[in-house]
Biopython code that builds the backbone (N, CA, C, O; Angstrom):
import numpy as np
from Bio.PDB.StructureBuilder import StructureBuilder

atoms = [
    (1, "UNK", "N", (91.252, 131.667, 97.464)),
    (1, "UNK", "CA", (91.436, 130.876, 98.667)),
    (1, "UNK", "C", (92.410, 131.595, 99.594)),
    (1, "UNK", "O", (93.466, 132.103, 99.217)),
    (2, "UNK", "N", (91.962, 131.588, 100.812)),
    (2, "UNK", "CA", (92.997, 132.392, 102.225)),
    (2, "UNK", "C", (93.694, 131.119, 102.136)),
    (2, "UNK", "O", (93.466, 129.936, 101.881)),
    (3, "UNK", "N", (94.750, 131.978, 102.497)),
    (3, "UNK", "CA", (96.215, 130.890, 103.057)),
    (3, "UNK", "C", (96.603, 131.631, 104.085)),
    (3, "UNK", "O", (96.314, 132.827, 104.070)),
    (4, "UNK", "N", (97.473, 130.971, 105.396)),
    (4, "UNK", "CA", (97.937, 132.002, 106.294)),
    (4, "UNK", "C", (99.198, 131.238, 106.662)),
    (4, "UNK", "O", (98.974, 130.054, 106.410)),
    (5, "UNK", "N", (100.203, 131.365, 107.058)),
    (5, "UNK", "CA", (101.696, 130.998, 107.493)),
    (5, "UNK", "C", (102.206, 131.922, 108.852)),
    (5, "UNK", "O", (101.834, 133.055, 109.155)),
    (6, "UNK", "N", (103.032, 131.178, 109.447)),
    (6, "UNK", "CA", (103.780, 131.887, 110.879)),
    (6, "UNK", "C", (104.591, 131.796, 110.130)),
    (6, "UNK", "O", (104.567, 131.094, 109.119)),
    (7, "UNK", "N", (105.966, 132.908, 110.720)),
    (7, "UNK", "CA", (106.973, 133.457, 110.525)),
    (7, "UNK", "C", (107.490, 134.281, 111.636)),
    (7, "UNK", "O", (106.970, 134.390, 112.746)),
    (8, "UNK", "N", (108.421, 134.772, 111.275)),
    (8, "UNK", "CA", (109.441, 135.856, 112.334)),
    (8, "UNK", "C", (109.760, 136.983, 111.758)),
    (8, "UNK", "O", (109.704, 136.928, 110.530)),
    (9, "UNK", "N", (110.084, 138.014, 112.214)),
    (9, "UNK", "CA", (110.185, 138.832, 111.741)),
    (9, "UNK", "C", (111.762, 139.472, 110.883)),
    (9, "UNK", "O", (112.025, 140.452, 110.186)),
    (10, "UNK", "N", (112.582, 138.205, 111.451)),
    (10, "UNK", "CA", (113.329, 138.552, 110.920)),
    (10, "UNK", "C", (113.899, 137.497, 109.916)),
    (10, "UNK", "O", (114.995, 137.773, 109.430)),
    (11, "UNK", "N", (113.302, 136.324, 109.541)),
    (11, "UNK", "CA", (113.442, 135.181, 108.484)),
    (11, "UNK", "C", (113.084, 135.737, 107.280)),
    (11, "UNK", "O", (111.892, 136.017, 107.159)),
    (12, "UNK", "N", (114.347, 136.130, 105.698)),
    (12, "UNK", "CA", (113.995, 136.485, 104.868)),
    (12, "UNK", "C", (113.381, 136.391, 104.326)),
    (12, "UNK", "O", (112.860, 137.332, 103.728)),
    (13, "UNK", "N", (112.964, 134.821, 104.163)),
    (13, "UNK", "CA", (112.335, 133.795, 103.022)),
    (13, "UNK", "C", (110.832, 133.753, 103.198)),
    (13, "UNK", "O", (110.271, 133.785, 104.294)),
    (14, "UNK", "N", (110.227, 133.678, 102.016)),
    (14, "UNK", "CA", (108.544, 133.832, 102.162)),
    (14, "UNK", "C", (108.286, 132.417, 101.948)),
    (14, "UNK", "O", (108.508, 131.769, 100.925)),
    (15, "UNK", "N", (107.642, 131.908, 103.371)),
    (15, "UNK", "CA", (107.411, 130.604, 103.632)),
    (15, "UNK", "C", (106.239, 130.304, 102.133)),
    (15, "UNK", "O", (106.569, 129.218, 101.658)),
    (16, "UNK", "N", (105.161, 130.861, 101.391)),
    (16, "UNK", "CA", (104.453, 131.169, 100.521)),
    (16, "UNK", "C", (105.389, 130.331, 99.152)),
    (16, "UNK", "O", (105.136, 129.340, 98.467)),
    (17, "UNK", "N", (106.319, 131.109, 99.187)),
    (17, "UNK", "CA", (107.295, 130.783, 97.778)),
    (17, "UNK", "C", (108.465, 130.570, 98.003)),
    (17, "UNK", "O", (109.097, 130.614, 96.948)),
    (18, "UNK", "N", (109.027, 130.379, 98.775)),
    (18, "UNK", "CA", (110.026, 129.557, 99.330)),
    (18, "UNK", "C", (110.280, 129.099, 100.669)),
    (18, "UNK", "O", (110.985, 129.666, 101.504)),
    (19, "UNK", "N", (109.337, 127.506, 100.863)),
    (19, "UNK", "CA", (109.341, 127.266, 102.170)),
    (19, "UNK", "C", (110.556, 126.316, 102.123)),
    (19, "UNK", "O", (111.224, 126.324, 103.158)),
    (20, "UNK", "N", (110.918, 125.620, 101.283)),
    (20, "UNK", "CA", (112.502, 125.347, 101.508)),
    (20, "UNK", "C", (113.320, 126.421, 102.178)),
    (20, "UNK", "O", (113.530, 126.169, 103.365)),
    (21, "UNK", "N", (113.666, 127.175, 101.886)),
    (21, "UNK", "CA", (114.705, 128.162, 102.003)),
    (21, "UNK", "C", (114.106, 128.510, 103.446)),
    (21, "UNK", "O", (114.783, 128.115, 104.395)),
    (22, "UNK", "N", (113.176, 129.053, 103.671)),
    (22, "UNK", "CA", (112.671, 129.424, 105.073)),
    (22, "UNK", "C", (112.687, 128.900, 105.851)),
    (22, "UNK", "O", (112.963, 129.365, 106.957)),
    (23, "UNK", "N", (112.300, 127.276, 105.553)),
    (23, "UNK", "CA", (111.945, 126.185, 106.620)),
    (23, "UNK", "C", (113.893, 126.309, 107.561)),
    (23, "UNK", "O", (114.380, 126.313, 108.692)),
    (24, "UNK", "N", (114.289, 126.379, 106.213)),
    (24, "UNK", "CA", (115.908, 125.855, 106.943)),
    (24, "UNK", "C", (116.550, 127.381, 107.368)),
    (24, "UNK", "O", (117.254, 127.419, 108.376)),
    (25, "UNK", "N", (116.370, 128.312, 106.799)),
    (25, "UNK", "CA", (116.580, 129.556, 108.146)),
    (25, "UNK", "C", (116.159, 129.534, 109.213)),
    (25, "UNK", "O", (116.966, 129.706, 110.126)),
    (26, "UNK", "N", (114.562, 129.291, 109.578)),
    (26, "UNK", "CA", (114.303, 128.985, 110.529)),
    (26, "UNK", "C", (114.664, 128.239, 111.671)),
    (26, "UNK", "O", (114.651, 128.688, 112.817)),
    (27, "UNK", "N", (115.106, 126.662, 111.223)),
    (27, "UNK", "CA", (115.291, 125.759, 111.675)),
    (27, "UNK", "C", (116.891, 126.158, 112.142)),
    (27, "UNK", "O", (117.335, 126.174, 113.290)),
    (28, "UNK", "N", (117.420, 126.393, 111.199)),
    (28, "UNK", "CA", (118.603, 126.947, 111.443)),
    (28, "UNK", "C", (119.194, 128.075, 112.570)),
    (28, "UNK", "O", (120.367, 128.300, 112.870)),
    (29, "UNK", "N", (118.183, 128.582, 112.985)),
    (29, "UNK", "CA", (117.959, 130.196, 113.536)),
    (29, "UNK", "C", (117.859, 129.321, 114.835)),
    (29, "UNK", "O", (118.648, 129.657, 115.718)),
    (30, "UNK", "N", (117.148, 128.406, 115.076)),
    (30, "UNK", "CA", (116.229, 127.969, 116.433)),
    (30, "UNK", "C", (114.835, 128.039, 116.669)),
    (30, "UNK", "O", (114.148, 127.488, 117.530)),
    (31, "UNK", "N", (114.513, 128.885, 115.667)),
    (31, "UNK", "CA", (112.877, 129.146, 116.057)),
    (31, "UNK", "C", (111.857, 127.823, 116.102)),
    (31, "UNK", "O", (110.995, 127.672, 116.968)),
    (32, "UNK", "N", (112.180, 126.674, 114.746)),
    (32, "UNK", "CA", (111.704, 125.526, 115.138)),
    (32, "UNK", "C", (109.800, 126.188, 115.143)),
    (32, "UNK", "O", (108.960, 125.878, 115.988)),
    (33, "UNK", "N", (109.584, 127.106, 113.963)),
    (33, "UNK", "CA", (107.931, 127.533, 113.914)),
    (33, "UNK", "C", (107.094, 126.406, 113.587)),
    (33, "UNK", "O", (105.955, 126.439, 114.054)),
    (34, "UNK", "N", (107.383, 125.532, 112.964)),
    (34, "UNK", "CA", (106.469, 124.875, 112.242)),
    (34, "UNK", "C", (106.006, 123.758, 113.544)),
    (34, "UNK", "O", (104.855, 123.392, 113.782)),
    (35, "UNK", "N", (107.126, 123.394, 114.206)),
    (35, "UNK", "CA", (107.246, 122.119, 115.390)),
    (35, "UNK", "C", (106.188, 123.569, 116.159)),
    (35, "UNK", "O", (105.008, 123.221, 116.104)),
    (36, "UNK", "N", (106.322, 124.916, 116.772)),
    (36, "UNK", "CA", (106.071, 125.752, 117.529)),
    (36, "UNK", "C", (104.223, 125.349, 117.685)),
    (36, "UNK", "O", (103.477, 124.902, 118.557)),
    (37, "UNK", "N", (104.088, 125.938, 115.932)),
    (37, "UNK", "CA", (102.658, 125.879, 115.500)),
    (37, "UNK", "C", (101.992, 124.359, 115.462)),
    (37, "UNK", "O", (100.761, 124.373, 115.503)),
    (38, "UNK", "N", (102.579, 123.121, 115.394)),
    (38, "UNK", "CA", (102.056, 121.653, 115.473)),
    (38, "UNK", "C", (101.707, 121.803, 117.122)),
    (38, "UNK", "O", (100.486, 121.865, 117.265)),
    (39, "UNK", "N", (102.400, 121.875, 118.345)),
    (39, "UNK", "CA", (102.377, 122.337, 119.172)),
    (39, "UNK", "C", (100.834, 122.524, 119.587)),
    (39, "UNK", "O", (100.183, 121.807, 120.347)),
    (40, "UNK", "N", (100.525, 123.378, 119.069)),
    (40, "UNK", "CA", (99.906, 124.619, 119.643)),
    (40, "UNK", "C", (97.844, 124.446, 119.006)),
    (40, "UNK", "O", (96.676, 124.677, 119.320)),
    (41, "UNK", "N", (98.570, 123.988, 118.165)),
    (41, "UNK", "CA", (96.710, 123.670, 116.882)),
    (41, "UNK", "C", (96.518, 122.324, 117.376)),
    (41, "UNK", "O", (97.378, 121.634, 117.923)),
    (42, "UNK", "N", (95.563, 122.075, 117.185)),
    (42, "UNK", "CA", (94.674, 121.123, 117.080)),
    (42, "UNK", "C", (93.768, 120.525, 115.944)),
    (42, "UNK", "O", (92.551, 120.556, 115.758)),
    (43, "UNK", "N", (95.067, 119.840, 115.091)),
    (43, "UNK", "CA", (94.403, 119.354, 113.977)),
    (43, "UNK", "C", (94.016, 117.906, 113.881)),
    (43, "UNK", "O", (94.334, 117.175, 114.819)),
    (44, "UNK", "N", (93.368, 117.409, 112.855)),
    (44, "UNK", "CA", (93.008, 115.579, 112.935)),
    (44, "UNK", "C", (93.407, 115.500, 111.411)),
    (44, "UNK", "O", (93.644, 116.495, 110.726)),
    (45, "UNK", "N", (93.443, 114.440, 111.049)),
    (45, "UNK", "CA", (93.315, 113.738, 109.215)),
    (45, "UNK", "C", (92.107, 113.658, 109.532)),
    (45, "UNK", "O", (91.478, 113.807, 108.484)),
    (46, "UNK", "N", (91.240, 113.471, 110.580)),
    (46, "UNK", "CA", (89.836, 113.129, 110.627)),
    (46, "UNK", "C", (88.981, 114.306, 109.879)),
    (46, "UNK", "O", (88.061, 114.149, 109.077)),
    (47, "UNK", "N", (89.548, 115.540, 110.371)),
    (47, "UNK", "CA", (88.831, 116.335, 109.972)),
    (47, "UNK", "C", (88.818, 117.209, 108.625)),
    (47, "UNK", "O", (89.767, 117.855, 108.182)),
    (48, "UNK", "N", (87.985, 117.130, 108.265)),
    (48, "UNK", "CA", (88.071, 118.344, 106.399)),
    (48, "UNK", "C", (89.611, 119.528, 106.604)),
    (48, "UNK", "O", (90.109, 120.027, 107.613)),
    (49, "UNK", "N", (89.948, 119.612, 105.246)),
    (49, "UNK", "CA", (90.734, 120.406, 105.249)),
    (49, "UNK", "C", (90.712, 121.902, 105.524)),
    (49, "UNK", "O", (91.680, 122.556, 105.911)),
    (50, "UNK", "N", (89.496, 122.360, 105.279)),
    (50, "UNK", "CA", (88.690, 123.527, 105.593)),
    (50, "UNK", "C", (88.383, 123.687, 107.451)),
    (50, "UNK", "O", (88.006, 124.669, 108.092)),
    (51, "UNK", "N", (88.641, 122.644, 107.790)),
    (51, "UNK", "CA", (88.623, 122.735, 109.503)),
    (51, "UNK", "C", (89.545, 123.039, 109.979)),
    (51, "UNK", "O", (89.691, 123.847, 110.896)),
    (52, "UNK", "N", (90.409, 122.362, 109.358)),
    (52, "UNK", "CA", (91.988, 122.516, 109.774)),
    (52, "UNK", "C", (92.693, 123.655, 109.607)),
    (52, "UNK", "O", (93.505, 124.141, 110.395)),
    (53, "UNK", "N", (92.358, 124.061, 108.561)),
    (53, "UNK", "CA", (93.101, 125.787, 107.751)),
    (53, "UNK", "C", (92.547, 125.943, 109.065)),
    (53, "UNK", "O", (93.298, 125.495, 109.932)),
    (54, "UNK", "N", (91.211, 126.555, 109.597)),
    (54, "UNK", "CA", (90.773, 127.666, 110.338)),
    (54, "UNK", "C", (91.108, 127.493, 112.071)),
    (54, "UNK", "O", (91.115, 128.453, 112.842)),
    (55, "UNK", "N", (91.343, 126.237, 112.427)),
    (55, "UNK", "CA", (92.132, 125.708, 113.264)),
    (55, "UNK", "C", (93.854, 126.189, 113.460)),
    (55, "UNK", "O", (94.339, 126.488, 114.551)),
    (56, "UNK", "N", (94.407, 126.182, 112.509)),
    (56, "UNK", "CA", (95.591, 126.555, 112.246)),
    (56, "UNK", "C", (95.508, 128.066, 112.324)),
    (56, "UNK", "O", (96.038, 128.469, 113.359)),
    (57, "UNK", "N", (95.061, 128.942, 111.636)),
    (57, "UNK", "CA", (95.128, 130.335, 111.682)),
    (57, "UNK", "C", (94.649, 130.648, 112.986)),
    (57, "UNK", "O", (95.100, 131.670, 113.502)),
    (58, "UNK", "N", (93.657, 129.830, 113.744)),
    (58, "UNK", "CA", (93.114, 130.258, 115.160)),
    (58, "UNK", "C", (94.764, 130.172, 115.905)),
    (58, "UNK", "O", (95.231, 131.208, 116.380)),
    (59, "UNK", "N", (95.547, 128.904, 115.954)),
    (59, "UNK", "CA", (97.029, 128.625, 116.980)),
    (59, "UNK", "C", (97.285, 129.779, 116.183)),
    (59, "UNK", "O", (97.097, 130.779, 116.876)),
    (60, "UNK", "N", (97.705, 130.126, 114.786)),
    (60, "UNK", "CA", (98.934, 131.460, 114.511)),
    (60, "UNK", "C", (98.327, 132.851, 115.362)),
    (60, "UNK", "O", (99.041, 133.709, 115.883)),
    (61, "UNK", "N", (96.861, 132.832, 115.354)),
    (61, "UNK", "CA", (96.862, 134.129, 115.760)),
    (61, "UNK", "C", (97.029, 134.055, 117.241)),
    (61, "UNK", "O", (97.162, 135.179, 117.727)),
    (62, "UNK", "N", (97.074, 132.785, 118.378)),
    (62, "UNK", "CA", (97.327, 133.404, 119.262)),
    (62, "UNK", "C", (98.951, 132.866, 119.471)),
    (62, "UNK", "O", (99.175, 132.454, 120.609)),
    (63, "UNK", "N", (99.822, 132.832, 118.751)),
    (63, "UNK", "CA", (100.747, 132.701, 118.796)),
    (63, "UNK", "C", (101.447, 134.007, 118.660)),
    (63, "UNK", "O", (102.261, 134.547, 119.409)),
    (64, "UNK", "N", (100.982, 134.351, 117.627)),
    (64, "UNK", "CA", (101.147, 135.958, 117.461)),
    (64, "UNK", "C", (101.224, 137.236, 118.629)),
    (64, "UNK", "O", (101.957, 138.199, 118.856)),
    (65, "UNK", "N", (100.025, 136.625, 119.197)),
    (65, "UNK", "CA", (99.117, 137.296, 120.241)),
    (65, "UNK", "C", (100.202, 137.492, 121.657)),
    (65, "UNK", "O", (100.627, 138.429, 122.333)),
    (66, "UNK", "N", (100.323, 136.153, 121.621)),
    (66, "UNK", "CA", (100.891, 135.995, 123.274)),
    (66, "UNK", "C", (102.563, 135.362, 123.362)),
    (66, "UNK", "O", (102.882, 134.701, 124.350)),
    (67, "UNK", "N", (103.500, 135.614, 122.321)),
    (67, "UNK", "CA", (104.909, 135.844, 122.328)),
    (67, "UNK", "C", (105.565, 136.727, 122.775)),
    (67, "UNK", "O", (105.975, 137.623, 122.037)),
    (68, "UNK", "N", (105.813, 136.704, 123.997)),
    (68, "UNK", "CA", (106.714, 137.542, 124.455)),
    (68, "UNK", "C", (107.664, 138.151, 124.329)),
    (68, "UNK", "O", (107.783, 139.192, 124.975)),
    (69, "UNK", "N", (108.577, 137.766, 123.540)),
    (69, "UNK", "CA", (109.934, 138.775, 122.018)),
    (69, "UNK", "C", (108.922, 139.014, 121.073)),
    (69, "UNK", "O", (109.578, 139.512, 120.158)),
    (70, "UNK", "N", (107.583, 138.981, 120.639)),
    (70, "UNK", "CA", (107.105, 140.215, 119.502)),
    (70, "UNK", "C", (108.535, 139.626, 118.181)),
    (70, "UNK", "O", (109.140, 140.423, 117.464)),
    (71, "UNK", "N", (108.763, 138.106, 118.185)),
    (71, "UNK", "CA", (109.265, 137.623, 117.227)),
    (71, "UNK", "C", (108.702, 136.738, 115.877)),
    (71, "UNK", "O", (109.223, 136.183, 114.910)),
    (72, "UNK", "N", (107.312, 136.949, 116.404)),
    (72, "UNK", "CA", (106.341, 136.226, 115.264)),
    (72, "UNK", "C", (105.610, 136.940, 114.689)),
    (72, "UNK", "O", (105.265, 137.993, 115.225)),
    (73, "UNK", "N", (105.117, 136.561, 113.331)),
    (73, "UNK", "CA", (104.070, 137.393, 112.468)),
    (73, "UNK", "C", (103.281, 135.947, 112.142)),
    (73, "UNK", "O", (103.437, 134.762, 112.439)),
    (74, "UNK", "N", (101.856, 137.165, 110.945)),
    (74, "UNK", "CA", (101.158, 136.423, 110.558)),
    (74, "UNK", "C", (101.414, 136.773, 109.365)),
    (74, "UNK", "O", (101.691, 137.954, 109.157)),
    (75, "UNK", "N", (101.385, 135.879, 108.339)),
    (75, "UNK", "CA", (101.300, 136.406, 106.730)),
    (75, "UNK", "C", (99.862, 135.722, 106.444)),
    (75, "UNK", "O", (99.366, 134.712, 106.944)),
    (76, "UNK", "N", (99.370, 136.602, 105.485)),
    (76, "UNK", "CA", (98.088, 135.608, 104.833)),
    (76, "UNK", "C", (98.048, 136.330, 103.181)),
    (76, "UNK", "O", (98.134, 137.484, 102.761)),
    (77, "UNK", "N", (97.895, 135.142, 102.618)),
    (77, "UNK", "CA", (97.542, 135.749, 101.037)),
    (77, "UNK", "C", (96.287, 134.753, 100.093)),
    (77, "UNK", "O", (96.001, 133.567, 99.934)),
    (78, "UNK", "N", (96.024, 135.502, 99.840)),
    (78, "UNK", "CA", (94.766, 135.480, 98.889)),
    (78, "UNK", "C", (94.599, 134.881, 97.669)),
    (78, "UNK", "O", (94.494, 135.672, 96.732)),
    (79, "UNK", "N", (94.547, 133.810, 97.429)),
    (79, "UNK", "CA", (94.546, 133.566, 96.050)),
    (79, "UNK", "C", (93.571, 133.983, 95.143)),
    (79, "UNK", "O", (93.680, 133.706, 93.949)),
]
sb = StructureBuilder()
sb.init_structure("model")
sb.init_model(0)
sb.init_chain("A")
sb.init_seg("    ")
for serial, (resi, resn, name, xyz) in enumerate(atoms, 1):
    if name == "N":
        sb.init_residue(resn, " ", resi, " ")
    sb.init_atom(name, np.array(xyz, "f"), 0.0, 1.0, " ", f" {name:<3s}", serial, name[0])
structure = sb.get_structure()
């Protein structure tokens, strides 16, 4: 199964295996990604979870895309 997560480039913590720790660097930092990426996607409870993943990776990649500090990444891993 693809998984994909936003991040920064400079937040130690791998949102993957430690989204505690990340969530609150982040939050801590200002970046505020997760509020960034709710933002930005267009998700429902209406819709399958499989809609939503690909919905979500569509906002990260143009989040990625069109940040002007080049302060965001994409991670994705594979189960």
């Amino acid at each position: 199964m693809r998984k994909v997560a936003l991040t920064t480039i400079d937040n130690p913590f791998n949102p993957f295996d430690q989204f505690d720790q990340w969530y609150n660097w982040d939050v801590s930092n200002g970046y505020n990604s997760c509020s960034y990426l709710d933002k930005v996607s267009y998700t429902s409870e209406a819709l399958p979870d499989s809609e939503n993943q690909v919905e979500i990776e569509r906002a990260i990649d143009e989040i990625v895309e069109f940040n002007p500090l080049k302060i965001y990444k994409k991670l994705v891993r594979e189960d």
